[in-house]
TISE-677860 format. One record per residue (C-alpha): chain; residue number from 1; x, y, z. Coordinates in nm, 2 decimals, decimal comma. Each point is the difference from the previous one (the first is absolute). Example, Ala and Ser with C-alpha at 12.3 -4.5 7.8 and 13.67 -1.06 7.14 Angstrom:
["A"; 1; [1,23; -0,45; 0,78]]
["A"; 2; [0,14; 0,34; -0,07]]
This chain:
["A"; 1; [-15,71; -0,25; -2,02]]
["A"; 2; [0,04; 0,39; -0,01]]
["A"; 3; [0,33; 0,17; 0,09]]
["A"; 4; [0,04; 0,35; 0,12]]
["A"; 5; [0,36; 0,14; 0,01]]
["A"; 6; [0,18; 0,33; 0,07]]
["A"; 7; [0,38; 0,05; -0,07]]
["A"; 8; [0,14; 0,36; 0,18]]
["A"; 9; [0,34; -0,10; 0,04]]
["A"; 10; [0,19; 0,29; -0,17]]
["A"; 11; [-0,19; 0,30; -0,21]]
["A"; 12; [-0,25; -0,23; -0,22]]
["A"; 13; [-0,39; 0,00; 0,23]]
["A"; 14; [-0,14; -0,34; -0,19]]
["A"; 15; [-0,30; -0,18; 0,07]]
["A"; 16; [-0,14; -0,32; -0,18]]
["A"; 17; [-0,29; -0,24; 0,00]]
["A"; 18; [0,05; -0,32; -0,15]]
["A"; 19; [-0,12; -0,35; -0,03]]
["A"; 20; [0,13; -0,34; 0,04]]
["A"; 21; [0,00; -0,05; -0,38]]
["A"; 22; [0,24; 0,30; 0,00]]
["A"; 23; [-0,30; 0,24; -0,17]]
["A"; 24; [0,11; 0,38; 0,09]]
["A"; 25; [-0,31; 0,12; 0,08]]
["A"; 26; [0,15; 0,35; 0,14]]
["A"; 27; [0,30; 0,15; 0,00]]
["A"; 28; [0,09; 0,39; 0,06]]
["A"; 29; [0,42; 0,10; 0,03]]
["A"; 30; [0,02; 0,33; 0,16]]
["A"; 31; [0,32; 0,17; -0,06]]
["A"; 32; [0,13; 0,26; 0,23]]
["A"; 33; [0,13; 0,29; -0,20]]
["A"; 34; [0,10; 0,26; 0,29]]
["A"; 35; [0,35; -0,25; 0,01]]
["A"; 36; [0,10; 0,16; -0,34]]
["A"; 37; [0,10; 0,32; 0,14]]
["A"; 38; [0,22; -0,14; 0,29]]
["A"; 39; [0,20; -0,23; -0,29]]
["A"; 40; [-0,12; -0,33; 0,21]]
["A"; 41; [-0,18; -0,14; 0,26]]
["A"; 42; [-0,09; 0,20; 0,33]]
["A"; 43; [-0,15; -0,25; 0,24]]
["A"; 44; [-0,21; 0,22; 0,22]]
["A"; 45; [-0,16; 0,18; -0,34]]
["A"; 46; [-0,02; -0,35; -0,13]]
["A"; 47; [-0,21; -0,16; 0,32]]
["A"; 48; [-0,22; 0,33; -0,03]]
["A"; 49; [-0,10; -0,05; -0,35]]
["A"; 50; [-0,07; -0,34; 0,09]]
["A"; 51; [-0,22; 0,14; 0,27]]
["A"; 52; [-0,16; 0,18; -0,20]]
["A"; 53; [-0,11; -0,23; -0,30]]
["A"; 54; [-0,02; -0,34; 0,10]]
["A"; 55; [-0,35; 0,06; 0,17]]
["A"; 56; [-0,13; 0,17; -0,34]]
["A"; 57; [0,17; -0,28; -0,25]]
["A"; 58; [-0,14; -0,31; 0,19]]
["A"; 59; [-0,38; 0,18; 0,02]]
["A"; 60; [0,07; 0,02; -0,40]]
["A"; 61; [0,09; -0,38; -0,07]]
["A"; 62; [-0,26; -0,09; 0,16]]
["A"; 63; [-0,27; 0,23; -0,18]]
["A"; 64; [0,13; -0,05; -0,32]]
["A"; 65; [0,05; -0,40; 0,07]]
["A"; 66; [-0,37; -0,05; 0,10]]
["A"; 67; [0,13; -0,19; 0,29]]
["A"; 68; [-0,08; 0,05; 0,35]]
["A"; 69; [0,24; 0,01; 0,31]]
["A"; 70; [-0,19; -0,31; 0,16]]
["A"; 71; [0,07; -0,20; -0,36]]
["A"; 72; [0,36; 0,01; 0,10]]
["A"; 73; [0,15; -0,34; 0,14]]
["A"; 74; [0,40; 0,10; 0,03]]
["A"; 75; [0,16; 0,34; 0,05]]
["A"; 76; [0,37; 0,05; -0,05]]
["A"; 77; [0,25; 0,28; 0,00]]
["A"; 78; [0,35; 0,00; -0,03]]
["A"; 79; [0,17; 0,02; 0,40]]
["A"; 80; [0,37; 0,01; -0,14]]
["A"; 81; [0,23; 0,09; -0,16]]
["A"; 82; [0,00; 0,37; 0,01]]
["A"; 83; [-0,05; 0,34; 0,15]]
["A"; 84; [-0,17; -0,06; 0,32]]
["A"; 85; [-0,22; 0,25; 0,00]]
["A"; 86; [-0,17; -0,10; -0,33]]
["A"; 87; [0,05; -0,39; 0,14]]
["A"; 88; [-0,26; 0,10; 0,34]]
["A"; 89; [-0,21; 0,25; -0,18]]
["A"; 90; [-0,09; -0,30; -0,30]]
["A"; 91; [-0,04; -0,29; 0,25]]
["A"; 92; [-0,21; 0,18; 0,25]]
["A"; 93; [-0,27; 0,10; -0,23]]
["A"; 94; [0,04; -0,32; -0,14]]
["A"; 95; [0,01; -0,18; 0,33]]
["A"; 96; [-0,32; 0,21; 0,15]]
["A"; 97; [-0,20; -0,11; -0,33]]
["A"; 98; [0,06; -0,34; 0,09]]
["A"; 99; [-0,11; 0,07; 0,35]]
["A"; 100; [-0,31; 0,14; -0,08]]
["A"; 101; [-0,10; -0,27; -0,21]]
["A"; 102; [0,12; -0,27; 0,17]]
["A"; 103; [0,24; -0,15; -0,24]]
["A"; 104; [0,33; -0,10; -0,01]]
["A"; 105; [0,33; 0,23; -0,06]]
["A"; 106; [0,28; -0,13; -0,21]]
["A"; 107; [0,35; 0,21; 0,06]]
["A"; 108; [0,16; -0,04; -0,37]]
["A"; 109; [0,38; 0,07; -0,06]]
["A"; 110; [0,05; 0,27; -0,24]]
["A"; 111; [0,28; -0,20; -0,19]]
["A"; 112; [-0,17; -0,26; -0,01]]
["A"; 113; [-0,27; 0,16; -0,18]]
["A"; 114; [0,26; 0,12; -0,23]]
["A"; 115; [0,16; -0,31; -0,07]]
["A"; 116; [-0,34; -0,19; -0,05]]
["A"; 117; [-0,14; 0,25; -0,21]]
["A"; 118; [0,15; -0,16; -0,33]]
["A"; 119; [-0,24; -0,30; 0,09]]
["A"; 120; [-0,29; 0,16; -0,05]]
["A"; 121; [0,04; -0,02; -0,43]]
["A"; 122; [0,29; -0,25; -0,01]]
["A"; 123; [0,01; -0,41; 0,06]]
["A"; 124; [0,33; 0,00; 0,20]]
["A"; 125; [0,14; -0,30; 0,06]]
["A"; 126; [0,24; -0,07; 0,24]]
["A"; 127; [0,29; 0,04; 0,08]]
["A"; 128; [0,00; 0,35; -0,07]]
["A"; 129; [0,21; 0,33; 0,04]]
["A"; 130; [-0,16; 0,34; 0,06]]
["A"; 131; [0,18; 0,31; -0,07]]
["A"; 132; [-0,19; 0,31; 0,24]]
["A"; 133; [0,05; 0,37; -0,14]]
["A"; 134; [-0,14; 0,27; 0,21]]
["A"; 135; [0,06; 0,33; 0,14]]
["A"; 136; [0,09; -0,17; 0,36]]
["A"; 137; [0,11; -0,36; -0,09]]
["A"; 138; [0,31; -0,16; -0,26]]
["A"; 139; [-0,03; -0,36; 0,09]]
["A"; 140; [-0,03; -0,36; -0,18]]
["A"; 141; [-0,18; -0,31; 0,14]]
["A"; 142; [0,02; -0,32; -0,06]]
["A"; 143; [-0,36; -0,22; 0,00]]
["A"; 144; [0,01; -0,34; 0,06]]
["A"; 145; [-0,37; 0,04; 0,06]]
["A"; 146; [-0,28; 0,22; 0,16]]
["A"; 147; [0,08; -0,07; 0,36]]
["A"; 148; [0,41; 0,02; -0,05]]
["A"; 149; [0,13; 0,30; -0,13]]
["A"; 150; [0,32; 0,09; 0,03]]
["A"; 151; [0,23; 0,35; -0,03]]
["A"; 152; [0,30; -0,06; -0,19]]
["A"; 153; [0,13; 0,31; -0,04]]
["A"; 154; [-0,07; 0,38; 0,05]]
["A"; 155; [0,12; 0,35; -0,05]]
["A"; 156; [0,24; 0,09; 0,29]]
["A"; 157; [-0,05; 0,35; -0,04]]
["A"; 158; [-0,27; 0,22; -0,22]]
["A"; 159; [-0,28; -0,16; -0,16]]
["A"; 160; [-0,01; 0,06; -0,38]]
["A"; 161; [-0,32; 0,16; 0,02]]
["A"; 162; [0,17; 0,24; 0,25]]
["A"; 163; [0,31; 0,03; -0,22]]
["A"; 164; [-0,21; 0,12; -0,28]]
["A"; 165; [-0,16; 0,24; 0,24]]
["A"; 166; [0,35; 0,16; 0,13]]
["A"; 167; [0,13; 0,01; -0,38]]
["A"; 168; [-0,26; 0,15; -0,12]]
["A"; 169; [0,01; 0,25; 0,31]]
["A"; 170; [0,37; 0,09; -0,06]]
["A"; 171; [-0,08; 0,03; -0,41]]
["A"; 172; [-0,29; 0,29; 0,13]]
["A"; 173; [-0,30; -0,25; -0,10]]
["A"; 174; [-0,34; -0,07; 0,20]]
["A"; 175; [-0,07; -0,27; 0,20]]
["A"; 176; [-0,08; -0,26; -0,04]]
["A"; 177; [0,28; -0,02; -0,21]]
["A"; 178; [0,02; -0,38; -0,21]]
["A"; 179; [-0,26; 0,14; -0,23]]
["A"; 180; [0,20; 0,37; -0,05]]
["A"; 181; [0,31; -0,20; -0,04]]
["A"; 182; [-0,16; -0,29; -0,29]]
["A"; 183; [-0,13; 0,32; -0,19]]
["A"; 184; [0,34; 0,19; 0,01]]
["A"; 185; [0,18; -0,34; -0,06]]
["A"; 186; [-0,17; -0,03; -0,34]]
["A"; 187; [0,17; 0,27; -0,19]]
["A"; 188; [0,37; -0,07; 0,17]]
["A"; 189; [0,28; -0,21; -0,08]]
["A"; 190; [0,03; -0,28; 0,24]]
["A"; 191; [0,39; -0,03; -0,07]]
["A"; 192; [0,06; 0,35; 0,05]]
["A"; 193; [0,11; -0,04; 0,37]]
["A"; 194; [0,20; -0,28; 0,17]]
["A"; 195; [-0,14; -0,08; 0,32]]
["A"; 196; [0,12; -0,25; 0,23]]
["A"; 197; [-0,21; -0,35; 0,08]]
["A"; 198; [-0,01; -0,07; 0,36]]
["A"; 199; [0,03; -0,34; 0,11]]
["A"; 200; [-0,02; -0,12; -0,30]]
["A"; 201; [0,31; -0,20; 0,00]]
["A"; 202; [-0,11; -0,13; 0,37]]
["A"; 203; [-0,09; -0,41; -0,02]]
["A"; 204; [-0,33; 0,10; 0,21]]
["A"; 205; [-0,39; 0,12; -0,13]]
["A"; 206; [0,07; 0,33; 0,21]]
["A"; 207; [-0,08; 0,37; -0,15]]
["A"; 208; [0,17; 0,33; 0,07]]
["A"; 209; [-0,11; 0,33; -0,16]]
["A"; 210; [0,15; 0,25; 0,26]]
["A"; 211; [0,33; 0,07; -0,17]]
["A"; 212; [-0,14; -0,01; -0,30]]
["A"; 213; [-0,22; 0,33; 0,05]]
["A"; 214; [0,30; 0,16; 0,18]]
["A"; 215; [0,15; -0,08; -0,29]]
["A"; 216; [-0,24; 0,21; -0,21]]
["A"; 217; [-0,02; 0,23; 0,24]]
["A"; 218; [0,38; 0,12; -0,01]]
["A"; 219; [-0,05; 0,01; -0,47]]
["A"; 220; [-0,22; 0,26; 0,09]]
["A"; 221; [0,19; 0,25; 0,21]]
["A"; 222; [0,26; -0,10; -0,26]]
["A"; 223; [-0,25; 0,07; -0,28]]
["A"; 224; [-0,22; 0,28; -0,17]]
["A"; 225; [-0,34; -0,17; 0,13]]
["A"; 226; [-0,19; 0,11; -0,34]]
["A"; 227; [-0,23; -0,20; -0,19]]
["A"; 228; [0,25; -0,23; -0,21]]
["A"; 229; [0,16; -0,13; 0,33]]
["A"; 230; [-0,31; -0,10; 0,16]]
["A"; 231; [-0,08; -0,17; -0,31]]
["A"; 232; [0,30; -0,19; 0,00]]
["A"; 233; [0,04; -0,06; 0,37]]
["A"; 234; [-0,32; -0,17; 0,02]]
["A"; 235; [0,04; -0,23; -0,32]]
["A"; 236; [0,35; -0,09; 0,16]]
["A"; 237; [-0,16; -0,06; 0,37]]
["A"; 238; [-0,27; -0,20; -0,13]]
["A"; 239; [0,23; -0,17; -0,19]]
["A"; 240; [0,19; -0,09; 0,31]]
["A"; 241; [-0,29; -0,11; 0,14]]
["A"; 242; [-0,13; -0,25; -0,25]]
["A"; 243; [0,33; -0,12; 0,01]]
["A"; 244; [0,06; -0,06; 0,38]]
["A"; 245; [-0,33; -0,17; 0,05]]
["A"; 246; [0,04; -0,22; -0,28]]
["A"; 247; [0,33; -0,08; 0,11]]
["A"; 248; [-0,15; -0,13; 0,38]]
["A"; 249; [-0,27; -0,15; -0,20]]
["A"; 250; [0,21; -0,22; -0,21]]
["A"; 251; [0,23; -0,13; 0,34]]
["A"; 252; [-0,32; -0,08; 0,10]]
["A"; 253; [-0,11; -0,13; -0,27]]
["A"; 254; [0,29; -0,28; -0,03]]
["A"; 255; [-0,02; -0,08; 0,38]]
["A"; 256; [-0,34; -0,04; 0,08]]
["A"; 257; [-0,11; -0,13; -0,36]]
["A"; 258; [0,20; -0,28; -0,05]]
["A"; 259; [-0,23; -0,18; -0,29]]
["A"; 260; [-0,06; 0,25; -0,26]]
["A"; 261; [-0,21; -0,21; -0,26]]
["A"; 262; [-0,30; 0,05; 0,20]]
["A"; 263; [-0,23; 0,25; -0,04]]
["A"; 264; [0,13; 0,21; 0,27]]
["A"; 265; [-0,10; 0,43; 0,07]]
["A"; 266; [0,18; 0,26; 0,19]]
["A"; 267; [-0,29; 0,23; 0,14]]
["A"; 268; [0,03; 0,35; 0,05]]
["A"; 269; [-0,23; 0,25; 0,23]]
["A"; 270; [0,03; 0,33; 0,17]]
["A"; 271; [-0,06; 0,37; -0,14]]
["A"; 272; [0,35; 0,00; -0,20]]
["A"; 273; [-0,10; -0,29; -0,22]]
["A"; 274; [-0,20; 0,25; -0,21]]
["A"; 275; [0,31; 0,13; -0,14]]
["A"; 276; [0,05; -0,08; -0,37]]
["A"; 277; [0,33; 0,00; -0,03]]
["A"; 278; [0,03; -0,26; 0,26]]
["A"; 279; [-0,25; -0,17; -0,15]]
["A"; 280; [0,21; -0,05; -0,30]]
["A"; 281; [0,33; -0,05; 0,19]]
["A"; 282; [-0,21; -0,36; 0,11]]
["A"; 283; [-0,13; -0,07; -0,32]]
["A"; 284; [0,33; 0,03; -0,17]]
["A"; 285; [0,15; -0,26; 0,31]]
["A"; 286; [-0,32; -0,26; -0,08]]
["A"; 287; [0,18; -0,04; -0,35]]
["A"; 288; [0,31; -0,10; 0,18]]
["A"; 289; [-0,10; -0,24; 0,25]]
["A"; 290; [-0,34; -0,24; -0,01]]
["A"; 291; [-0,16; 0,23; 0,24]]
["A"; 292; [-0,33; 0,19; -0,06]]
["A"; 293; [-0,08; 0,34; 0,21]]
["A"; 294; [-0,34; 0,06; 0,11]]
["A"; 295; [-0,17; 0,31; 0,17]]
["A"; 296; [-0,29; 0,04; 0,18]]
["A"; 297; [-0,33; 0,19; -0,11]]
["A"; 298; [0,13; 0,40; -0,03]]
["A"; 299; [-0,25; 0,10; 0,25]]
["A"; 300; [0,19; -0,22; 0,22]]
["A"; 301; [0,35; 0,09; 0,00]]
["A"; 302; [0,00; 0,32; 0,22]]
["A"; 303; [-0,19; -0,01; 0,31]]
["A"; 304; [-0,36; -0,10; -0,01]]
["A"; 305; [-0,25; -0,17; 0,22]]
["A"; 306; [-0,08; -0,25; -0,23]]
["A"; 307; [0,35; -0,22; 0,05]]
["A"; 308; [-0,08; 0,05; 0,31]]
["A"; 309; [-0,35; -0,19; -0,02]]
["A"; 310; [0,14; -0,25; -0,29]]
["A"; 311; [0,28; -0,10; 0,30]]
["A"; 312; [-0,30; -0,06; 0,26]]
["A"; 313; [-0,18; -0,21; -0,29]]
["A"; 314; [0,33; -0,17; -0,09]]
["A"; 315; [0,18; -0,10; 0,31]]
["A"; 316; [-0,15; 0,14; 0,29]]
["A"; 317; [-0,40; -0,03; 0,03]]
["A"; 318; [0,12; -0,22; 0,38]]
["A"; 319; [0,19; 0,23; 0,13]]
["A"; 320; [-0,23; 0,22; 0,22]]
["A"; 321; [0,15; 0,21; 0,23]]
["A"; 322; [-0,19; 0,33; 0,09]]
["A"; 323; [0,28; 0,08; 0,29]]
["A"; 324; [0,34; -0,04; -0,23]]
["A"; 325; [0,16; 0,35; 0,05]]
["A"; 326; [0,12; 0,16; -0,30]]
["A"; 327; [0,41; 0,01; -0,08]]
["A"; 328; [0,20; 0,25; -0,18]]
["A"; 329; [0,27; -0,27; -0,07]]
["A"; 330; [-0,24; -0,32; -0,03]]
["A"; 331; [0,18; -0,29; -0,20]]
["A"; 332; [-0,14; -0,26; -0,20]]
């Protein structure tokens, strides 16, 4: 079996071919630059660039795969979460592929495909807790298996993805702005500042970041914003970071892992699980508790087309539906 997939729901135009046997057989990531300038996402320029690529992408997979349109059995694209106009412009061209060939159409969730990604190199074995760390999403999930998986808590306020991105916007950095902030953070003292921890003290898995960058924001109108406070800042905010998701994670952790002498993971996905020092803020918490922390491929963790076409192998190969309408706010 041959799966084509396209994931367009924020400013990542991705396109995959893959088998059943999970073989990647083409994949191309196009990233839109033009957002950089604007210090974030602009939906209409983001749907535009879409447009304007996904036409000239796919006709590349499938020159440089060998394969040919007909050879295709499933086609997929991510119909949700995200910004709508991505969401209609992905599944459309997806959806009128799958028309003209006459196969089926499988909508995929775009969490989902996030939160399954880590099954692509891993055996997980159930139950098991997924921690999801992207620009647009805080959340943890419980997994008592495939078909039942369930959110147990979630930021109620800023992702952390988009916390990096308004810190590093206050600090005079580019967007994106994890990556700007992880360099800087390097050569800073991550004691320097005190910053508060949000719910951290809460007996729930939920996340806030909001006060936390007005918190930063107000140190810098107090501050000289010169090179050795952005240093510092970012050390101390990642910091804070590390420590607030490991926090949640270890409430988790306790509740939802009640035998601990198995063999038992914590998975997670998403663009922000590429930072190091988070990394290492897990690593540190696997010599604590009997846990071990597991990633998916890197070419997985931001948004790509082939999670998308590893969910539709995975879970989802039944579930054709060529007229499910796209959502903004689809849940799992």
């Amino acid at each position: 079996m041959l799966v084509f997939s396209v994931e367009t729901s924020c400013d990542e135009t991705s396109v995959c071919i893959m088998k059943e046997d999970k073989t990647i057989i083409s994949h191309i990531v196009y990233s839109q630059e033009i957002h950089q300038k604007h210090g974030g996402v602009v939906p209409e320029l983001a749907s535009r660039a879409h447009l304007e690529i996904i036409q000239d992408i796919t006709q590349r997979a499938f020159i440089e795969s060998g394969i040919s349109l007909r050879e295709i059995d499933l086609f997929s694209a991510t119909c949700g979460p995200g910004l709508i106009g991505g969401l209609l412009i992905g599944s459309t061209f997806t959806k009128s592929l799958s028309i003209g060939t006459g196969k089926p159409f499988v909508p995929i969730n775009h969490l989902e495909g996030h939160i399954l990604s880590s099954f692509y190199n891993n055996e997980i074995k159930f139950p098991h807790l997924c921690l999801l760390i992207t620009g647009g999403h805080t959340q943890i999930y419980f997994l008592k298996d495939l078909n039942n998986i369930k959110l147990i808590g979630e930021t109620i306020d800023d992702a952390i993805g988009e916390a990096f991105d308004k810190v590093a916007k206050i600090l005079g950095l580019s967007y994106p702005g994890g990556q700007e902030i992880e360099k800087k953070a390097l050569k800073g003292d991550e004691s320097y500042f005190k910053l508060p921890l949000p719910l951290v003290k809460e007996d729930n898995f939920n996340f806030s970041f909001s006060g936390l960058k007005t918190s930063i924001n107000l140190m810098a109108k107090k501050n000289i914003v010169d090179e050795a406070f952005i240093k510092n800042i970012s050390a101390s905010f990642q910091k804070c970071l590390g420590t607030i998701l490991v926090s949640k994670l270890n409430k988790a952790i306790k509740e939802f892992y009640k035998d601990t002498s198995k063999n038992l993971t914590v998975s997670v996905v998403g663009g922000v699980a590429n930072n190091d020092y988070l990394k290492k803020c897990f690593k540190n918490t696997e010599k604590k508790e009997n846990i071990k922390f597991i990633y998916p491929p890197k070419y997985m963790m931001n948004d790509n087309a082939a999670m998308i076409a590893w969910a539709t192998i995975l879970k989802q190969t039944n579930n054709h539906d060529l007229y499910f309408r796209p959502s903004p706010r689809l849940t799992i």
